[in-house]
C-alpha positions as CSV (number, residue, x, y, z in Angstrom):
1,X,79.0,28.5,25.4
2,X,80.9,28.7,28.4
3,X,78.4,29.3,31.6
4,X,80.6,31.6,33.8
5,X,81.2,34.3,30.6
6,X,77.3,34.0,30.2
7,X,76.2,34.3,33.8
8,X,78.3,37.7,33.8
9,X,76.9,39.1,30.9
10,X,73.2,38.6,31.9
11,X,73.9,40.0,35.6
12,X,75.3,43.4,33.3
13,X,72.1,43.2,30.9
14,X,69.8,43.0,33.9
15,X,71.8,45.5,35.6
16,X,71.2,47.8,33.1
17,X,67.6,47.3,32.4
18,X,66.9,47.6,36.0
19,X,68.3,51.3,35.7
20,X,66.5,52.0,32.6
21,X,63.4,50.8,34.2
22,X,64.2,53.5,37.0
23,X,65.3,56.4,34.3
24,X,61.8,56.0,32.3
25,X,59.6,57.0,35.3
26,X,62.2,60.0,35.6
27,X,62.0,61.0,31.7
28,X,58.4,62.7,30.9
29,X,59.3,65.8,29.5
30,X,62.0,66.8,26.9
31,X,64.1,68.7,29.6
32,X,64.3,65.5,31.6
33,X,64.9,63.3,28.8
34,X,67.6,65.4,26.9
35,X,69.6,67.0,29.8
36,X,67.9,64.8,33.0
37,X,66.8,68.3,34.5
38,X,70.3,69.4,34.9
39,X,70.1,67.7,38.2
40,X,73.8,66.0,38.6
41,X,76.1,67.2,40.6
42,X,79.7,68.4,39.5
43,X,81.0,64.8,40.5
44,X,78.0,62.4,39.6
45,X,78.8,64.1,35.8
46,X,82.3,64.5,35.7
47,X,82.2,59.9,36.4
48,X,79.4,60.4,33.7
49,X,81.8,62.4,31.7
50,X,84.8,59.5,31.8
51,X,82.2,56.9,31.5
52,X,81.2,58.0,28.3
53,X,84.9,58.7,26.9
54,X,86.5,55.8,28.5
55,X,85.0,54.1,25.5
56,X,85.9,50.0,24.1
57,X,87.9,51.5,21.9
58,X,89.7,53.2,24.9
59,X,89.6,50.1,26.7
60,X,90.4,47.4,24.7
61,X,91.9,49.3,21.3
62,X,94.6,51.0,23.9
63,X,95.7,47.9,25.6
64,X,96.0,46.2,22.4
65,X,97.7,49.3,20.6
66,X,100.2,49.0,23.2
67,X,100.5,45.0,23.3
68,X,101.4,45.7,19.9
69,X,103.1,49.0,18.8
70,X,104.4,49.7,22.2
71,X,105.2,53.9,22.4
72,X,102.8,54.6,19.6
73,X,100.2,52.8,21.2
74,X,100.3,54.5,24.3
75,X,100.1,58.2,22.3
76,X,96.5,57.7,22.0
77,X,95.7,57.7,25.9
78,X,98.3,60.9,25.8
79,X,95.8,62.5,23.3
80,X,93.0,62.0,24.9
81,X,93.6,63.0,27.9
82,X,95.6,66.6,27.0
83,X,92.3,67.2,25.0
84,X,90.9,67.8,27.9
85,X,92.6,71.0,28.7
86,X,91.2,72.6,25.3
87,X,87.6,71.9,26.7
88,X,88.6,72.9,30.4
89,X,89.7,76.5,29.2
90,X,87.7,77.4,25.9
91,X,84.7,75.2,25.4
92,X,82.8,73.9,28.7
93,X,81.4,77.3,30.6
94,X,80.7,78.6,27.2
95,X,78.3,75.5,26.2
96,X,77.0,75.2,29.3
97,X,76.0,79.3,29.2
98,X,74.2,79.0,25.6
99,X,73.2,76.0,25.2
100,X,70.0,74.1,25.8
101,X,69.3,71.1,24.9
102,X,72.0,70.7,22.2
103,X,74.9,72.4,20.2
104,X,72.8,73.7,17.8
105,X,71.4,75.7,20.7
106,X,75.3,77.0,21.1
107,X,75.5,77.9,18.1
108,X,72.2,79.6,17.3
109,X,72.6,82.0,20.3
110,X,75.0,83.8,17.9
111,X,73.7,82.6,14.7
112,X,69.6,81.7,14.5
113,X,68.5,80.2,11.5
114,X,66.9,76.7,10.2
115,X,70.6,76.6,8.1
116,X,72.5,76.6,11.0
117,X,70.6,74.3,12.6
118,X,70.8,71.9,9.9
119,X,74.2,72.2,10.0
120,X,74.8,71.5,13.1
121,X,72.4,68.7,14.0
122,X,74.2,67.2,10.7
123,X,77.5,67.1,12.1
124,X,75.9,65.7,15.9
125,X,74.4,62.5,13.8
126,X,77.4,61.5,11.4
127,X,79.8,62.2,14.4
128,X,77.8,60.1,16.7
129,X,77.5,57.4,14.6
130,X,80.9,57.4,13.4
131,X,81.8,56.9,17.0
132,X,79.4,53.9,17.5
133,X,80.7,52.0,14.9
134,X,84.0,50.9,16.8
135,X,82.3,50.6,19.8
136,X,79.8,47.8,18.3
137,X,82.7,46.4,16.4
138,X,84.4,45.7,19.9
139,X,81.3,44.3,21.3
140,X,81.0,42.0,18.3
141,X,84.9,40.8,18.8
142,X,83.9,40.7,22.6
143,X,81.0,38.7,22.1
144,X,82.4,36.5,19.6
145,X,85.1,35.3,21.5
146,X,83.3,34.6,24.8
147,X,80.5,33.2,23.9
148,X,81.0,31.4,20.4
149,X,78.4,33.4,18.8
150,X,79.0,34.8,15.1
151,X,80.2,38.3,14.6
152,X,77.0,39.4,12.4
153,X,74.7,37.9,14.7
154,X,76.7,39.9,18.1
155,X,76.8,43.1,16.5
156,X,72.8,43.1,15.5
157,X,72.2,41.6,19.5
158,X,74.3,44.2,21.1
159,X,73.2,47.3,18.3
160,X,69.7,46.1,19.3
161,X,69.9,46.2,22.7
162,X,72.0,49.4,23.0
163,X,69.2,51.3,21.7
164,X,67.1,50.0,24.1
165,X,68.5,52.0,27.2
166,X,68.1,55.5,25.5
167,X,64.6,54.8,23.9
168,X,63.0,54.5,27.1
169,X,65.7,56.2,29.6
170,X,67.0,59.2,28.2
171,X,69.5,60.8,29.7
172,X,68.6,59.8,33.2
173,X,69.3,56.5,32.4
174,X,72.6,57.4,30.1
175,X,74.4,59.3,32.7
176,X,74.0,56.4,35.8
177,X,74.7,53.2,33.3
178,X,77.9,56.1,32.8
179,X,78.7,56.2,36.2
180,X,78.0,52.6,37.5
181,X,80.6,51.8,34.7
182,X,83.3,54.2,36.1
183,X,83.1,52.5,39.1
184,X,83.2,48.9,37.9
185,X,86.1,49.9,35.1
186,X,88.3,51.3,37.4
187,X,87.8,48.9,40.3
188,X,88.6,46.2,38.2
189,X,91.2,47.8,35.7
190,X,93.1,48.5,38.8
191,X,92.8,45.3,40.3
192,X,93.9,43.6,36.9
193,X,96.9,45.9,36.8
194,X,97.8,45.2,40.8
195,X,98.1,41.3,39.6
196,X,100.2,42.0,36.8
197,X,102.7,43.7,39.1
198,X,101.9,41.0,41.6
199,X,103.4,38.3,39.0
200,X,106.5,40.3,38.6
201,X,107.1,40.6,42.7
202,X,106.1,44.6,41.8
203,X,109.3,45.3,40.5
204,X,108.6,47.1,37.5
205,X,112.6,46.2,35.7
206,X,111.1,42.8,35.5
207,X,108.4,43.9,34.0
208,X,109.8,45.6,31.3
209,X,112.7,43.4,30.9
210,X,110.5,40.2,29.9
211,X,108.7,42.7,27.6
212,X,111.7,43.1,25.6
213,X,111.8,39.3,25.0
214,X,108.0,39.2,24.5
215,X,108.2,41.3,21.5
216,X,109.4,41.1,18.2
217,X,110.7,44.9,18.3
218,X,112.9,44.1,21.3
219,X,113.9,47.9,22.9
220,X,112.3,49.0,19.6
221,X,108.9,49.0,21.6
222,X,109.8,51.9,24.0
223,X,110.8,53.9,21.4
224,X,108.3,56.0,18.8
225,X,107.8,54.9,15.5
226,X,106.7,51.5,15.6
227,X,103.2,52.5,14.3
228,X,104.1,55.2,11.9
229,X,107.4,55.3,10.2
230,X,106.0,58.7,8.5
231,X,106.5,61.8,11.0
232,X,103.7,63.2,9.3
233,X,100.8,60.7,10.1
234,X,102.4,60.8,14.4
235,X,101.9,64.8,14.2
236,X,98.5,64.5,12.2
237,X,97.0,61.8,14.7
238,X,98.7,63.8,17.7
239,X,96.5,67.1,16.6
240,X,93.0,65.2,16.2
241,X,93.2,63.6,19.5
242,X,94.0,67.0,21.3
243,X,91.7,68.9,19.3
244,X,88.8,66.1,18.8
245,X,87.1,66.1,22.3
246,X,86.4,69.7,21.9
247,X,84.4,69.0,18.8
248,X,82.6,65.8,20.7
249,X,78.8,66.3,21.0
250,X,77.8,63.8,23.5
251,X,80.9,64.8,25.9
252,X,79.7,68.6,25.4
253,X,75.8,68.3,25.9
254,X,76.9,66.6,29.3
255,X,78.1,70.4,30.2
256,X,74.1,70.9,30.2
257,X,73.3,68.6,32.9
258,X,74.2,70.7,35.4
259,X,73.2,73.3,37.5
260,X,75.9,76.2,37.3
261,X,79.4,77.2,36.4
262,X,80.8,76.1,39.6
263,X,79.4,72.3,38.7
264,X,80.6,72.7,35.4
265,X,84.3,73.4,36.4
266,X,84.0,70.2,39.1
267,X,82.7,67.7,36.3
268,X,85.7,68.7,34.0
269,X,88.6,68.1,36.5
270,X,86.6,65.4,38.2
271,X,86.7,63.5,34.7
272,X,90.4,64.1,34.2
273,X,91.6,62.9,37.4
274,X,89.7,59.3,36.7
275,X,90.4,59.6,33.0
276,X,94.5,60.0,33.6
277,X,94.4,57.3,36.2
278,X,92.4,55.0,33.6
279,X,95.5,55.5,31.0
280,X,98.2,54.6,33.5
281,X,96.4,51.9,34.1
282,X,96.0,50.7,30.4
283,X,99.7,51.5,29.6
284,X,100.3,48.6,32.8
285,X,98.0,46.4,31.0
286,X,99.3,46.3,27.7
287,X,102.7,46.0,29.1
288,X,101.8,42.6,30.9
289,X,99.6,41.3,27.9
290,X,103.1,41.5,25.7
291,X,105.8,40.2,28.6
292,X,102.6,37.4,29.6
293,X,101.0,36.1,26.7
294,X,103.4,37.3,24.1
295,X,102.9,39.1,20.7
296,X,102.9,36.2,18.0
297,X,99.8,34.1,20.9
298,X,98.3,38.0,20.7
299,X,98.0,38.4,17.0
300,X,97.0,35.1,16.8
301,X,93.7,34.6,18.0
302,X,93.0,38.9,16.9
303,X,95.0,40.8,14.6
304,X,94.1,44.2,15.4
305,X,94.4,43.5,19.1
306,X,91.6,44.6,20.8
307,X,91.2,41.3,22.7
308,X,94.8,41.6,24.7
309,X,92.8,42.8,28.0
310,X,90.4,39.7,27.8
311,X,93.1,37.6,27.2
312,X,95.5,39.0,29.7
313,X,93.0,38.6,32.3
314,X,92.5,35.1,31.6
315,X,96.3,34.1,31.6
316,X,96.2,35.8,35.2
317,X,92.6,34.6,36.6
318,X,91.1,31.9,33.8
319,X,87.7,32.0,33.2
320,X,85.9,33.7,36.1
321,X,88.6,36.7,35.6
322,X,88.2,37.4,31.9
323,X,84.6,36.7,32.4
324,X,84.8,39.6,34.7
325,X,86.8,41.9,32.6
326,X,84.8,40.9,29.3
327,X,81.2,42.3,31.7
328,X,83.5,45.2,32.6
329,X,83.9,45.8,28.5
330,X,80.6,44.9,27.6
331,X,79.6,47.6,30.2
332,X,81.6,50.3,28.3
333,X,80.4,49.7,25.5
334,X,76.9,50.2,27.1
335,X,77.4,53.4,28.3
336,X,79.2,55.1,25.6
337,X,76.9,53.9,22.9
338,X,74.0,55.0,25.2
339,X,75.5,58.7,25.2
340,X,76.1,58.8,21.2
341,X,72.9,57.7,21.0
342,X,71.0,60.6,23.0
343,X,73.6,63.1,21.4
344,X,72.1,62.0,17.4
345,X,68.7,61.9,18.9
346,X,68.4,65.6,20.7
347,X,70.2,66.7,17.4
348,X,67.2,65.1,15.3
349,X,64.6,65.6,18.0
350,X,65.0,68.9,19.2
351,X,67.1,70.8,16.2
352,X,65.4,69.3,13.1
353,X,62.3,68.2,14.4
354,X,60.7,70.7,16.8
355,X,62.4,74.1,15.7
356,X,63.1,73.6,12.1
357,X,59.9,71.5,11.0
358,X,57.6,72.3,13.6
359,X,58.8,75.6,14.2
360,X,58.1,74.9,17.6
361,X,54.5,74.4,17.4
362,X,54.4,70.5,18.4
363,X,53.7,68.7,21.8
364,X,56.1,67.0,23.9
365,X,54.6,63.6,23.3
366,X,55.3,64.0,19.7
367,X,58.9,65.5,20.5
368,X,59.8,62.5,22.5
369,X,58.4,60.0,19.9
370,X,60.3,61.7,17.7
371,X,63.7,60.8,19.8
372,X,62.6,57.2,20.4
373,X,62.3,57.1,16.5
374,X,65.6,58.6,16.0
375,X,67.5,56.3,18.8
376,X,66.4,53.5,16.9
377,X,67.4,54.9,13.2
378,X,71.1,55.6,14.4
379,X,71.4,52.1,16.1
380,X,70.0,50.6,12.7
381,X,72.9,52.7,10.4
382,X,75.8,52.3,13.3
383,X,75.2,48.4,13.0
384,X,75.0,48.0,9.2
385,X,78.5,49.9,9.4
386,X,80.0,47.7,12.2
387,X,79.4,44.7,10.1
388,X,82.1,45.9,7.3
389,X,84.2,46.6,9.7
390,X,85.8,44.1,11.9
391,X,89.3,43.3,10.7
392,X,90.5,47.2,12.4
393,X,92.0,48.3,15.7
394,X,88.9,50.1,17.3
395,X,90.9,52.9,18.3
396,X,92.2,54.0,14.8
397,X,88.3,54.5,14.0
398,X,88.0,56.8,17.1
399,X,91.1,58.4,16.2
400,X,89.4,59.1,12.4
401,X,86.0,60.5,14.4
402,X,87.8,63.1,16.5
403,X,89.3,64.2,12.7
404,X,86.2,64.6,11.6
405,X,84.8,66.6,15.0
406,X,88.3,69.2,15.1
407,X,87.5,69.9,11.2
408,X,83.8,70.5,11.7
409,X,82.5,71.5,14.8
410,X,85.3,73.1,16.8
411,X,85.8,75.9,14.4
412,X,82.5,77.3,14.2
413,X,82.3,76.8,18.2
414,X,85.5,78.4,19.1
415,X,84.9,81.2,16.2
416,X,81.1,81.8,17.3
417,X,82.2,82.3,20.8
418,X,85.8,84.4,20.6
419,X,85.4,86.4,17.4
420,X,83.9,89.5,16.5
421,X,84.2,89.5,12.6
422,X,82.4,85.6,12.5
423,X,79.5,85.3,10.9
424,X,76.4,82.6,9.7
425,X,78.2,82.9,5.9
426,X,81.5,82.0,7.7
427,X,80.1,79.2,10.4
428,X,78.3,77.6,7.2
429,X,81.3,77.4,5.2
430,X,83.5,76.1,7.7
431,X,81.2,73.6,9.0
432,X,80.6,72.7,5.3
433,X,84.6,72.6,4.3
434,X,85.2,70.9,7.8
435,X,82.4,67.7,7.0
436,X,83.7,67.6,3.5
437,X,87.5,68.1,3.9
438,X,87.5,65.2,6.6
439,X,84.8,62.6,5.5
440,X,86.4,63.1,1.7
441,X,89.6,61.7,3.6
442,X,88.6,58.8,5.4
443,X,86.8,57.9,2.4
444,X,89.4,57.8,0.4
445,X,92.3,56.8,2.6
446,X,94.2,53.5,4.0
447,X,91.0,52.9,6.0
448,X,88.4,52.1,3.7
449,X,90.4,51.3,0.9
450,X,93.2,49.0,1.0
451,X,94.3,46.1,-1.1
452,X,94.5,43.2,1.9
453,X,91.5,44.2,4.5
454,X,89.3,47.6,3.0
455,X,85.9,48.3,1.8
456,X,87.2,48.8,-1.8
457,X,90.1,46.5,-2.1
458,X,92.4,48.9,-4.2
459,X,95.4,51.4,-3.6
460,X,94.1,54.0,-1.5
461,X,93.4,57.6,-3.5
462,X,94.6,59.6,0.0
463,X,97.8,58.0,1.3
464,X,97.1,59.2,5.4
465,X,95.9,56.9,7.9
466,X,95.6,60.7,10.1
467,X,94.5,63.0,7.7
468,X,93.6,65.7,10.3
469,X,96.4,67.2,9.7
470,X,95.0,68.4,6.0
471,X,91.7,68.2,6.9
472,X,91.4,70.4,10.6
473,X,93.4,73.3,9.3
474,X,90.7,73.6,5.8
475,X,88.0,73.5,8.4
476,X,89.7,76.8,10.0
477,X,90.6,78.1,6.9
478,X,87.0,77.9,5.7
479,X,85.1,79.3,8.5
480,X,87.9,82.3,8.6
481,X,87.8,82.9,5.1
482,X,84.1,82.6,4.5
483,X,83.7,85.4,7.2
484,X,86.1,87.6,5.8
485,X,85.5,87.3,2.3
486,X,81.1,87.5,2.3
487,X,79.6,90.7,1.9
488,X,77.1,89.8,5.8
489,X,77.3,92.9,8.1
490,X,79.2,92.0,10.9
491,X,78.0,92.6,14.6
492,X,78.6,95.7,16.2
493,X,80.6,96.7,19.1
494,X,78.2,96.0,21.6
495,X,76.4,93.3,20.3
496,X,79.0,90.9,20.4
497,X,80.0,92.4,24.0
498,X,76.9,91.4,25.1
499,X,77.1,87.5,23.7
500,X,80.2,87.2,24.9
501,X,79.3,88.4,28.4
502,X,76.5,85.8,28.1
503,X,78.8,83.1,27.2
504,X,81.2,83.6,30.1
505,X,79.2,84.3,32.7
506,X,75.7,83.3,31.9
507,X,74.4,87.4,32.5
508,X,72.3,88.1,29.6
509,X,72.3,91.8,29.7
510,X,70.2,91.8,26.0
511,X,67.1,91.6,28.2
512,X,68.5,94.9,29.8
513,X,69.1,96.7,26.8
514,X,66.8,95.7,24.1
């Protein structure tokens, strides 16, 4: 075990634990614990905000992706950063108007009813936990290389301890291990891209030129479809990262942590300023890790590729640098795990728990135990899914949990908010077709089942590695047909005037006219 990789990684765990230790004196009540009070500002959350996208997968699967497919790779960071605009203009002052504690709340505004609910808090878990799952694979990769211990034994250490943070912090403690790690990522992703120039005399024709010879696809790797030979799968996986983010719960409750509209509109163009500068500064690094170390020395010691930054920063620094860049991961993964974390447990908590089988008749004591319980229930289920799951690029799993977000919960949100004729019938089918259409397709696709390196080591049923493209547009179809087609009255006039004045504005005018 090398000393120098372990030294960093306790400084990051005590780091952490020192902040918890803070947050827990902060989080008494469920408002404190599930939104911290709405007491950020509009910048503290918007580095909260890219802290808790700017994931490992981000990080590590996008350098890699790059390192390896070259043009194809860098279309995820494109994806995820457009998506923002989606949220900017349709989803964030909405939320932040109706909702509470969770999306459910969103929702519910519109639509009450223990169903709904259901439904929603549903889609919070298996989305949350879909989302952990690469992020403890890369911290078992992570661990595993720097510090010799087995990939089982990481994942159940770092699942273990990542559930520590939220069981005792909340959100207080979420959103500043959040924003300490937008400050140390950027800081040092910059100054890992500033010596890759630095080794090319910052002339970026050299740069590109020895990756060319780095490469087996020669010119090949600035051009698209090094990834995807199939058009279909580059449109498919180019629609779930744009319309994913929007369906995201633990980047949406963040909307609820803040004051007002005004904060709201800061946090969202305060996140896409770091977030663009992050992906420029990814596509530099998986540049360098091809013209440095070279593709066949990459896919060597990791397939998949999520280890090119690690291993770029110690062909440029040796140990004390990529023992600087691994903390830098291990701290991502901290603070986005800590975020999906407090998104599955206010769905459990506060949907399922205290409205639908309490029916709001409980204490908070009991509500909070009730979160603690659930933290630790989705770190148990996100770890027993990591171990299957090593031999994949991080990113493609992120890729398949914004699928299943844009089929499910961004139709009934962008429905319950802009139209008139939606109904409960329609939200439930929609939500229903949306889980179904997508899960059905990762299930039975390239991912999980594949001859050489799947779950179930035979031809895959679905042949898509992106099925969004199938699976988004029957979540649509669903919630548009279900409303049209059930025999529910429809709102009237007024009615829905008077939500959707409350969803833009805040201005419930219901209390004015009962």
């Amino acid at each position: 075990m090398n000393l120098t990789y372990f030294l960093f990684f306790l400084c990051i765990i005590v780091c952490t634990l020192i902040i918890t230790y803070w947050a827990a004196k902060q989080s008494k009540t469920t408002n404190q614990f599930y939104i911290a009070s709405g007491s950020l500002s509009g910048i503290q959350n918007g580095m909260a905000i890219a802290g808790d996208y700017i994931s490992a997968a981000s990080f590590l699967g996008i350098v890699g992706s790059i390192a390896i497919n070259g043009y194809d790779g860098f279309s995820y960071a494109i994806g995820f950063l457009v998506s923002y605009l989606i949220v900017l203009f349709f989803i964030a002052e909405p939320v932040h108007h109706l909702g509470k504690f969770s999306l459910g709340d969103v929702v519910c505004s519109r639509f009450p009813g223990d169903k709904m609910r259901l439904l929603m808090a549903s889609g919070a878990f298996i989305i949350s936990i879909l989302y952990m799952i690469p992020q403890l694979v890369a911290a078992g990769l992570l661990i595993r290389l720097l510090l010799d211990i087995n990939y089982s034994t990481s994942v159940l250490i770092i699942g273990s301890l990542m559930t520590v943070y939220v069981v005792f912090g909340g959100m207080y403690a979420t959103s500043w291990v959040q924003i300490v790690k937008t400050v140390v990522l950027l800081s040092g992703t910059f100054l890992l891209s500033l010596i890759v120039f630095s080794r090319f005399d910052f002339n970026l024709s050299e740069l590109l030129a020895q990756v060319k010879t780095g490469t087996p696809l020669g010119e090949n790797i600035f051009l698209p479809g090094n990834l995807f030979s199939n058009p279909l799968e580059t449109l498919s996986l180019h629609l779930a990262l744009i319309l994913g983010t929007a369906g995201l719960p633990h980047i949406l409750i963040r909307f609820l942590t803040v004051r007002n509209t005004k904060e709201v509109r800061k946090s969202l163009l305060t996140a896409s300023w770091i977030i663009g500068a992050f992906y420029i500064i990814t596509l530099i690094l998986g540049l360098g890790a091809i013209a440095l170390i070279g593709f066949k020395e990459l896919v060597t010691v990791d397939p998949t590729g999520n280890l090119a930054a690690p291993l770029l920063a110690e062909e440029l620094g040796g140990d004390f640098l990529m023992a600087f860049i691994a903390a830098i991961s291990f701290t991502t993964i901290v603070a986005v795990v800590a975020g999906l974390v407090i998104s599955a447990t206010t769905a459990f908590s506060h949907d399922i728990y205290f409205h639908i089988l309490k029916r709001g008749r409980t204490t908070e004591k009991r509500q909070l135990r009730a979160a603690q319980w659930t933290a630790f229930a989705v770190g148990l289920i996100s770890t027993l899914f990591a171990l299957g799951l090593k031999n994949i690029n991080v990113t493609s799993l992120v890729s398949l949990t914004f699928i299943v977000a844009a089929s499910s919960n961004l139709p009934v949100l962008l429905f319950t908010i802009y139209w008139k004729r939606f109904n409960q019938t329609g939200a439930i089918i929609g939500m229903v077709c949306g889980l179904t259409a997508s899960l059905t397709s990762l299930l039975l696709g390239p991912h999980i089942m594949n001859p050489v390196s799947g779950w179930i080591q035979r031809d895959p049923l679905f042949p898509l590695y992106n099925p969004g493209i199938i699976a988004i547009p029957i979540g649509f179809l669903g919630a548009f047909l279900g409303s049209i087609f059930s025999r529910e009255s429809s709102e009237s006039e007024v009615e829905f005037r008077q939500f959707y004045i409350k969803a833009q504005t805040g201005i419930d005018t219901r209390r004015k006219n009962p």
